[in-house]
Each structure stands twice: as structure tokens, then as C-alpha cells.
C-alpha positions in Angstrom: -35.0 14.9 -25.6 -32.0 13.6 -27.7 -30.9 16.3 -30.5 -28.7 14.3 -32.1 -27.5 11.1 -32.4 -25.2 9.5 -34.6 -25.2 5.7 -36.0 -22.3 4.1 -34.9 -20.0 1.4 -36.0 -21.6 -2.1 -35.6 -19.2 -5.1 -35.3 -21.0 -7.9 -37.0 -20.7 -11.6 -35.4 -17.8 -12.5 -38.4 -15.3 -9.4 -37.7 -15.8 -10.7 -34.3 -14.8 -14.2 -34.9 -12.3 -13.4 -37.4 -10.9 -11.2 -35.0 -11.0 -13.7 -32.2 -9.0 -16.5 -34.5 -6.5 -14.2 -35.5 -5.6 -13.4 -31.8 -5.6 -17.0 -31.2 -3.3 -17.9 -33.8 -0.8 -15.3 -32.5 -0.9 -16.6 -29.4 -0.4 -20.1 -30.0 2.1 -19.3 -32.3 4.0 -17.3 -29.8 3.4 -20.2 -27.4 5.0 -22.6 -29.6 8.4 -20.7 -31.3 8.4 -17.9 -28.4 11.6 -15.1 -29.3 11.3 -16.8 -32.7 7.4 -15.7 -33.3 7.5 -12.2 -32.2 10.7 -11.4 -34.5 8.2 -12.8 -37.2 5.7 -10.8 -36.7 7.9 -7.8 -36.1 8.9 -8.2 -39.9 4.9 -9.5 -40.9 2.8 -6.9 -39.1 5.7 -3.8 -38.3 7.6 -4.1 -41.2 11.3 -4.0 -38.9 13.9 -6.7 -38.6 15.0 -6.8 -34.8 17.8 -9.2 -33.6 17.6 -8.4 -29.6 13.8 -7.6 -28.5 15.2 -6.6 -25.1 16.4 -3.1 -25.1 19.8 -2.5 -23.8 21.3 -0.1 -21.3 23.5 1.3 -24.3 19.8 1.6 -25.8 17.9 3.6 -22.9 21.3 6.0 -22.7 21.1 6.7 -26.5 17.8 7.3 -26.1 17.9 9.8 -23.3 20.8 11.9 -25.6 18.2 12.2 -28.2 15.4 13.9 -25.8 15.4 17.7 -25.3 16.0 19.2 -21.3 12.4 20.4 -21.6 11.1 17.1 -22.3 12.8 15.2 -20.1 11.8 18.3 -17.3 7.9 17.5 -18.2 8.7 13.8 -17.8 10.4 14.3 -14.1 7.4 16.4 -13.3 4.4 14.1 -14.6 6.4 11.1 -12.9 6.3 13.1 -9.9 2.7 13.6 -9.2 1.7 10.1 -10.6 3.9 9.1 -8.2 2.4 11.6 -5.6 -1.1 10.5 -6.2 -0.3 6.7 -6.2 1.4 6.9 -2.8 -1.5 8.8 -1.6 -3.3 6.1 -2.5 -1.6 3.4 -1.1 -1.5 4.8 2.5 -5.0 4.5 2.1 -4.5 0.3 2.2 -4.1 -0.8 5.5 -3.1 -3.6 7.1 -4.9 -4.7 10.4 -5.1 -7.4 13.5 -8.0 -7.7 15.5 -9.4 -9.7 18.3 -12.6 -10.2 17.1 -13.9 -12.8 20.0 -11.7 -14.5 22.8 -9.4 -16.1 21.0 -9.8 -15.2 17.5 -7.5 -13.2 15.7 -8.3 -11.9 12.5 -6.3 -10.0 10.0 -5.4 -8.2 7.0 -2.2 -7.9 5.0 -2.1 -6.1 1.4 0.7 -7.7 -0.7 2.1 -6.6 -3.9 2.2 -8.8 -7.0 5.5 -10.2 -7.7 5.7 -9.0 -10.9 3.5 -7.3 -14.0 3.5 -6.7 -17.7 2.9 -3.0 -18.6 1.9 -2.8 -22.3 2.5 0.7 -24.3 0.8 1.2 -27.4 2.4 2.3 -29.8 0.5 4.0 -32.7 0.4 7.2 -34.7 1.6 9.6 -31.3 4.6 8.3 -29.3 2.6 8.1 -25.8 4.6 8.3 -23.1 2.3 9.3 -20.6 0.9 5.3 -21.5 3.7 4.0 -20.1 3.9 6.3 -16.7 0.4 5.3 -16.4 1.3 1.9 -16.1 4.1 1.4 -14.7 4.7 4.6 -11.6 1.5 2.7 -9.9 2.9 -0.5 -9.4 6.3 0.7 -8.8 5.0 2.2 -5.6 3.1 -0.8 -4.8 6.2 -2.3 -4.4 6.0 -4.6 -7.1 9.2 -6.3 -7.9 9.7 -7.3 -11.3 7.9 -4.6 -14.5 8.4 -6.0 -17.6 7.4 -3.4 -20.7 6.5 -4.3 -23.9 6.1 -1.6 -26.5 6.0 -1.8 -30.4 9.0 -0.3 -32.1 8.8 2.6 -34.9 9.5 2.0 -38.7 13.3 2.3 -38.6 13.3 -0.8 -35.9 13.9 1.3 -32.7 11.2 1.9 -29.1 10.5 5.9 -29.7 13.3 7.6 -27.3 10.7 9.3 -25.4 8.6 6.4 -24.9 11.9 4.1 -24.2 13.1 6.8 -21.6 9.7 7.6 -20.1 9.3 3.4 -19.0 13.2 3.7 -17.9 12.4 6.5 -15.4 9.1 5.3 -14.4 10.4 2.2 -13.3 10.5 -0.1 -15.9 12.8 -3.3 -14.7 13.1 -4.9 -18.7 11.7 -3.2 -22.0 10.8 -5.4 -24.7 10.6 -3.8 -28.8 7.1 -6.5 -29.1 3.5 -5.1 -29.9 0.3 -6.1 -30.2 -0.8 -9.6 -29.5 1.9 -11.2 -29.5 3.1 -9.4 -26.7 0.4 -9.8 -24.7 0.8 -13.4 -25.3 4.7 -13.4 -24.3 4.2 -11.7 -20.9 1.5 -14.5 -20.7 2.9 -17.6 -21.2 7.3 -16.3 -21.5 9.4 -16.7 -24.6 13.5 -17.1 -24.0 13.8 -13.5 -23.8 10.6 -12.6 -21.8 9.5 -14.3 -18.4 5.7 -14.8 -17.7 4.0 -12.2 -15.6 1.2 -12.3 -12.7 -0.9 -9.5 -14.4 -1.3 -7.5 -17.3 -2.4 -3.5 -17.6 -2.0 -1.1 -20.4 -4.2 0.0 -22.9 -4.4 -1.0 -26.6 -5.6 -1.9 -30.4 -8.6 -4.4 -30.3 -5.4 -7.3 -31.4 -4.2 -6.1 -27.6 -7.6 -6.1 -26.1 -9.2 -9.3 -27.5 -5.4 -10.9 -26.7 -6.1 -10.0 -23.0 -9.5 -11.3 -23.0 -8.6 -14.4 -24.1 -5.4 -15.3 -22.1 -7.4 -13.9 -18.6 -8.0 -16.8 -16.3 -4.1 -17.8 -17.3 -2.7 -14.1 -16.0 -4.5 -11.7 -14.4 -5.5 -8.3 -16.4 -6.5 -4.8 -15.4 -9.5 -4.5 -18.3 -10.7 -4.2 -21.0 -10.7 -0.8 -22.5 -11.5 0.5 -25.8 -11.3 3.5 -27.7 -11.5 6.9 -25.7 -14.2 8.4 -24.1 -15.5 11.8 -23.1 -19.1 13.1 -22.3 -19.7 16.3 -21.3 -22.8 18.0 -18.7 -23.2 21.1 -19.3 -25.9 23.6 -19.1 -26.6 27.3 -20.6 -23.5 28.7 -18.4 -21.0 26.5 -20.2 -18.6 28.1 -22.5 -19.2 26.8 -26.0 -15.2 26.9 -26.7 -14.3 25.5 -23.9 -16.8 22.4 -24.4 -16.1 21.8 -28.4 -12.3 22.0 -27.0 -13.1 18.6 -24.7 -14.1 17.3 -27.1 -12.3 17.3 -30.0 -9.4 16.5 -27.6 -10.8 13.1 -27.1 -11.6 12.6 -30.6 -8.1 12.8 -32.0 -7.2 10.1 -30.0 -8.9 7.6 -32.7 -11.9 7.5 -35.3 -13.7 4.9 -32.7 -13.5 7.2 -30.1 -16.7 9.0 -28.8 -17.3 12.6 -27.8 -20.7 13.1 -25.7 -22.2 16.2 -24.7 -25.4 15.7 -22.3 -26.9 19.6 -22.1 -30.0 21.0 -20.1 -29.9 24.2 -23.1 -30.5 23.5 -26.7 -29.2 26.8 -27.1 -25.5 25.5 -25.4 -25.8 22.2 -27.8 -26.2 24.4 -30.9 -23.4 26.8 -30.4 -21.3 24.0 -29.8 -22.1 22.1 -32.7 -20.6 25.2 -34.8 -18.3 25.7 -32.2 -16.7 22.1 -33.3 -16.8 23.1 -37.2 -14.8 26.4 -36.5 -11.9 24.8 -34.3 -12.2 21.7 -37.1 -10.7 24.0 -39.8 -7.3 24.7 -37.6 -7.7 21.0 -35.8 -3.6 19.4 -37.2 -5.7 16.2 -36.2 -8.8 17.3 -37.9 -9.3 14.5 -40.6 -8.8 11.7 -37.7 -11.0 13.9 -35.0 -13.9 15.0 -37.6 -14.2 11.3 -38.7 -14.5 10.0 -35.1 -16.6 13.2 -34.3 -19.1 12.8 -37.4 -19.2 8.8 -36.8 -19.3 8.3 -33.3 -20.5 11.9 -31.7 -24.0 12.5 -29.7 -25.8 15.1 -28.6 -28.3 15.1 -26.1 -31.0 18.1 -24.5 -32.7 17.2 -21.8 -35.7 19.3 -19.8 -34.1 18.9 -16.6 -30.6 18.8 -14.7 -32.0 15.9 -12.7 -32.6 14.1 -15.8 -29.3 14.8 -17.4 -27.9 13.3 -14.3 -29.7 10.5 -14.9 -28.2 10.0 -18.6 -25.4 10.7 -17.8 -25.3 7.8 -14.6 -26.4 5.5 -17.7 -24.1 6.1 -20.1 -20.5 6.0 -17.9 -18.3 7.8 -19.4 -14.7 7.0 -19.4 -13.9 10.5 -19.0 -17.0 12.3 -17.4 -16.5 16.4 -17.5 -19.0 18.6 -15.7 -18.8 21.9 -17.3 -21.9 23.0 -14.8 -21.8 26.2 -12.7 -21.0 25.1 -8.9 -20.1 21.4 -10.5 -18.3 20.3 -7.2 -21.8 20.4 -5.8 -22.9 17.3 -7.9 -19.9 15.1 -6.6 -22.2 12.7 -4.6 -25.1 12.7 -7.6 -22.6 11.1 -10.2 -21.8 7.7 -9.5 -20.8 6.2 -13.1 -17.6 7.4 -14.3 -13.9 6.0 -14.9 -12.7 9.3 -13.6 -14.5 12.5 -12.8 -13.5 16.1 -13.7 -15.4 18.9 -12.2 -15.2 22.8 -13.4 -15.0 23.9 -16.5 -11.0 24.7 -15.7 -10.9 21.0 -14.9 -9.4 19.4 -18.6 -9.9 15.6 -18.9 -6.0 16.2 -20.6 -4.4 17.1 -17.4 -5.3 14.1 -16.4 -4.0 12.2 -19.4 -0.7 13.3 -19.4 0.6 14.6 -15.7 -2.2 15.5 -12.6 -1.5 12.6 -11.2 -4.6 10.6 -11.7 -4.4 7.5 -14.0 -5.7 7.6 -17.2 -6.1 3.3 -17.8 -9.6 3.6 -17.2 -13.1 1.9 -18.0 -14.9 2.4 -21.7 -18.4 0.7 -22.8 -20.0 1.5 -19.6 -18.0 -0.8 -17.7 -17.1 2.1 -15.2 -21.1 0.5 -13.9 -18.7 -2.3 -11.9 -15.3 -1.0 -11.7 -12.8 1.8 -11.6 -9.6 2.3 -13.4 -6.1 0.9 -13.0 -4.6 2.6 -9.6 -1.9 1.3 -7.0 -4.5 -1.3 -5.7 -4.4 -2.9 -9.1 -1.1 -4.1 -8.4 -2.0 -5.1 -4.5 -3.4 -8.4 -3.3 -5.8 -7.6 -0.1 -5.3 -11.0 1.7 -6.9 -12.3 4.9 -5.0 -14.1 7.8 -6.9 -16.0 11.2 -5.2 -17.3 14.3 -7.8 -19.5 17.1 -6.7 -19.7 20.5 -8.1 -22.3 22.4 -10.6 -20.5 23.8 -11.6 -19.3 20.0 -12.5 -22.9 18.9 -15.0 -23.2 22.1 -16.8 -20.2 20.5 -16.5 -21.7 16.9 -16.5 -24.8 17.0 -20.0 -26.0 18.0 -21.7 -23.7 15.5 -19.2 -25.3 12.7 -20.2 -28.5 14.1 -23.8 -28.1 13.1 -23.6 -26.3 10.1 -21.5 -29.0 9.1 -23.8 -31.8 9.2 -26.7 -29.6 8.1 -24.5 -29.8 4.8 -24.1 -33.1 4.8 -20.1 -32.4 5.0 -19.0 -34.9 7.7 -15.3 -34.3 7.0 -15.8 -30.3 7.6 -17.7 -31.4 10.8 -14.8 -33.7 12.1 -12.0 -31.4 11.5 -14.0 -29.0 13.5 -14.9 -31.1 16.2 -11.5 -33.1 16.9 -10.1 -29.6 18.1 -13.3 -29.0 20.5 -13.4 -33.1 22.4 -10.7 -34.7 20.5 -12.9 -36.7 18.7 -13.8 -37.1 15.5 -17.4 -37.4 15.2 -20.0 -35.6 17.2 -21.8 -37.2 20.0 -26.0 -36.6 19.7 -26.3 -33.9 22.2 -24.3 -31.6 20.0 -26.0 -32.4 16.8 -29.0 -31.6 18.9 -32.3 -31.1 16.6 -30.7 -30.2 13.6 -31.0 -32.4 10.7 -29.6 -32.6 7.4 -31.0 -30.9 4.8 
């Protein structure tokens, strides 16, 4: 039973298309003037004048005498369990050699990308955790080069905190370059900025549409929108807590979406008023009751097993499980960018410091993928070596497989290392005929 559902934005065909020729205009405009272009539209779309995009040493040590020792405490410590987490992680990739057959050696090495362009919105919050998201994984991937790109405030400068948070995480080069633009700098390199292997960091639809269009050129992470949080909960859950996780996501941004997928009416009611009270002491209120009041749901259902269901369907971004003995529904939720069970278990732990990344799949695409982790910045390669007595075991099968294809070449380069000859005599083509 769905209690309530609210209409949400549509994006019609022409904001599409308008939005999809003004990327493309940035880009080939940053393609054609490169350091030129993005001082431009530093002046056009930030409103700042900015002679250097690269930030300076002199820059990041100003920066760092601007931050208080508690802040720059809660930065050490968030660094240190992303870190934590990532390395975990990475042990996890192993290389391997194996003798498969006689003679064939078959094997596995994970390699990390040379180098990567981290992109750190910018926006109405200064979010540092954004760029510690993006940039701690690949540094313990081993990845060699990190080049940052971050819009600058209104008075022309990277936010200290942000600036000093991408320094410590491991940040090689910071660039004072948003949107767009910047995506299409670490794309195709301006004089200031070289071209990068991939792309990851979250952003604006400019940011998002810019990576979608220059993929195939430079890899990307994906495509994420606006945040997203349901909630499964059930008569047990604690109303507070629940509006809470909610409204937590919804500040981010009026697009975002709050879910809550219950098994009590009852629950979904207190809730609702549960929302309205913390609303009226909410600092983010107008921005979280807009996004709440356009893009909230509510759903009842009879049944945990169908709630479980729903919620499977609807993959979450953030997917919070606010049900008594959650942990016991681990292996029943598959669709999630990243899974929090208990109600002690907030989705903003994870945005800011557990150690969990929080570049994760929106729309539903957590169906087919997972979020940005330390493999995102690996290459998972394969590697052969054939003895002798390996191409007597291969060979013949390649042989007629080859001219079942009709690929005669294939069939000679296989067959020269079995007789020394190119072509195959009859008796090894045996029965088989083309197809």
C-alpha cells in the first residue's frame, strides 16, 4: 500500500537538450582557449577574477593558519579511517600465477591508474569530506598523479578547509576551476592542467552531464545525482530518529529524495509529524522542507517481505534499516550504494569520517554497480605465458575453432607454433566445417 507519494520534478526533452548544448559549448570552448576559457568563466558563471588557477604552496600554508586545531584534528581523524577502510580494501585485490594445464601459465596483476581528476563541488557548504572521498582511495591505490579541481568562493579563493582537506588527503595539484569546464580540462588539459586517465567526484547536473559526455575520451566513476536516503522500518523504529535520517539527506539539496518504506502505518504517521516538529528548529529548513515536500515518499506495506521487495526496487543510494535485529536482513538486501544497519547506524557517519565512501550510485543505478572505492582507481589485468607443451594442449582446439569462423589468419598463427606450418593439413581440420 503506498501512503503517500509525492509528484516529482519532471525534466522535459528541451531542459535536457538545452542542458546538453550548454555543456557542450563549455567544453569545446575549454578545448579550444584551455587556461584562457576557464578564467572566463570564472568571471561569467563565479563572478571572481583569478590570475593563477593552480593553487600554490604559499596558498595551502595560508590556508591551514586559517583552520582551527579542532578542525584540522576531525580532518586527521576522517583521513585516517578512509584511509583504514581503503587499505582494507585493497588487500582484498590480489594478484595471482597459476598453472592452469602443462604449460600454461595464467595470471593476474592489479595496476593502479597513472593518474586521476578528483572533482570537489563546491556549493552552499564547504565539503571537505568530498574531497577525502575522492582522493584518500586512490592515494592508497597507488595512484601517481591526483589532480583536484574545486570551484573557488566569492572573494576568489578554494575554501581553507576544503584547500587543506585535498592537501592532506593527497592531492598532487589543486586547480580554483568548477563545474564543466573543469571537467572538460582534466579531460582534454589546458597549459596549467594535464589530462587525466579518470574522473570521480560528485557534482551539479553542469558536472554530471560534462562527465557523460566526455566518457569514452576519459574514464569516469558515475553518474550521480542528487542525494538519496530511504529508510525500512517497522513499528519498533523510533519516529525521531527516522524524521532525523531524513531530513539529514534533504538539506543536502531541493532534488534530493527522502524515502521511508514502513510495515506500520502507525510508524509512517508519527513520522510525518515527527518531520514538521524538527522542521521548525531545521537552520536548513527552507532548502530541506522544499526537497522534503517535492521529492519525499512514503510507503506502508502489509508485509516485511514485501517491503524488502520495494525496497530491492527502488535502490537507494543510502539504504538505512531502522528494523529490530536489522543485521539479520544483510543477505535479503541486495540493491543499495551502501548499506547502514541499526537504528544507531547514521547514513552521516558515513558521509563525513567511518571510513566508507560516500561517491555512490543514485537513480537506481546501485541495480549494476557500487560506489567509488580503491578498485575504482585499479586496473585488474590479465597476463599468459605457453610453454611448449601448452600450445600441444591449445593449439589443435584453436585450430578448428578457427576455421569454423572462417578466420584463417587466427588458424595459421595458431598452427605455425604446433607443425611449423602455416595452414592445417586435412586430418586436423577433421569433420569440422565452416559455418
Amino acid at each position: 500500500m503506498i501512503y503517500r507519494v509525492k509528484e516529482q520534478e519532471e525534466i522535459t526533452t528541451e531542459t535536457t537538450d538545452s542542458l546538453k548544448e550548454i555543456v557542450s559549448t563549455i567544453i569545446e570552448e575549454v578545448k579550444l582557449n584551455g587556461d584562457q576559457a576557464l578564467k572566463n568563466y570564472l568571471k561569467k558563471l563565479d563572478q571572481v577574477e583569478i590570475n593563477n588557477i593552480k593553487v600554490s604552496e604559499d596558498e595551502i600554508i595560508n590556508a591551514k593558519k586559517q583552520l582551527p586545531q579542532t578542525l584540522l584534528e576531525d580532518m586527521q581523524f576522517s583521513i585516517e579511517r578512509i584511509s583504514a577502510f581503503a587499505k582494507a580494501q585493497r588487500e582484498t585485490l590480489t594478484e595471482f600465477e597459476k598453472e592452469m594445464l602443462p604449460g600454461i601459465i595464467l595470471g593476474q596483476k592489479v595496476i593502479p591508474i597513472e593518474s586521476i581528476g578528483a572533482y570537489v563541488p563546491g556549493g552552499r557548504y564547504p565539503l571537505l569530506s568530498s574531497a577525502q572521498m575522492a582522493i584518500i582511495p586512490a592515494k592508497v591505490a597507488g595512484v601517481k598523479n591526483i589532480r583536484v579541481c574545486t570551484p573557488p568562493t566569492k572573494d576568489g579563493i578554494i575554501h581553507p578547509a576544503v584547500l587543506y582537506a585535498a592537501h592532506l588527503s593527497g592531492a598532487d595539484e589543486i586547480f580554483a576551476s568548477g563545474g564543466a569546464q573543469a571537467i572538460a580540462a582534466l579531460t582534454y588539459g589546458t597549459e596549467s592542467i594535464k589530462p587525466v586517465n579518470k574522473i570521480t567526484g560528485p557534482g551539479n547536473r553542469f558536472v554530471t552531464e560534462a562527465k557523460r559526455q566526455v566518457h569514452g575520451e576519459v574514464g569516469i566513476d558515475l553518474l550521480a545525482g542528487p542525494s538519496e536516503v530511504l529508510v525500512l522500518a517497522d513499528k519498533h523504529s523510533n519516529p525521531t530518529y527516522v524524521a532525523s535520517d531524513l531530513l539529514a539527506q534533504s538539506e543536502h539539496d531541493v532534488h534530493a529524495q527522502g524515502t521511508l518504506v514502513s510495515t506500520s502505518q502507525e510508524l509512517a504517521e508519527k513520522v510525518l509529524v515527527e518531520i514538521e516538529n524538527q522542521l521548525k528548529s531545521l537552520p536548513t529548513s527552507d532548502t530541506a522542507r522544499e526537497s522534503w515536500n517535492r521529492m519525499g515518499r512514503v510507503f506502508v506495506t502489509e508485509t516485511i517481505d514485501e517491503a524488502i521487495v520495494l525496497t530491492n526496487d527502488l535502490a537507494a543510494e543510502h539504504l538505512h534499516v531502522h528494523l529490530k535485529e536489522a543485521y539479520q536482513y544483510l543477505d535479503h538486501l541486495t540493491n543499495y550504494g551502501s548499506l547502514f544497519l541499526g537504528e544507531k547506524s547514521s547514513v552521516v557517519y558515513a558521509d563525513k569520517l567511518v571510513g566508507t565512501n560516500h561517491i555512490l550510485p543514485t537513480k537506481e543505478a546501485a541495480k549494476f554497480t557500487g560506489g567509488v572505492w580503491v578498485g575504482t582507481f585499479l586496473k585488474v589485468v590479465t597476463y599468459q605465458h605457453i610453454h611448449e607443451e601448452g600450445v600441444k594442449t591449445l593449439a589443435p582446439h584453436c585450430v578448428r575453432q578457427s576455421y569454423r569462423e572462417g578466420l584463417i589468419g587466427h588458424l595459421r598463427s595458431a598452427n605455425v607454433r604446433l607443425t611449423n606450418e602455416l595452414d592445417a593439413k586435412p586430418e586436423q581440420i577433421q569433420e569440422t566445417k565452416p559455418f
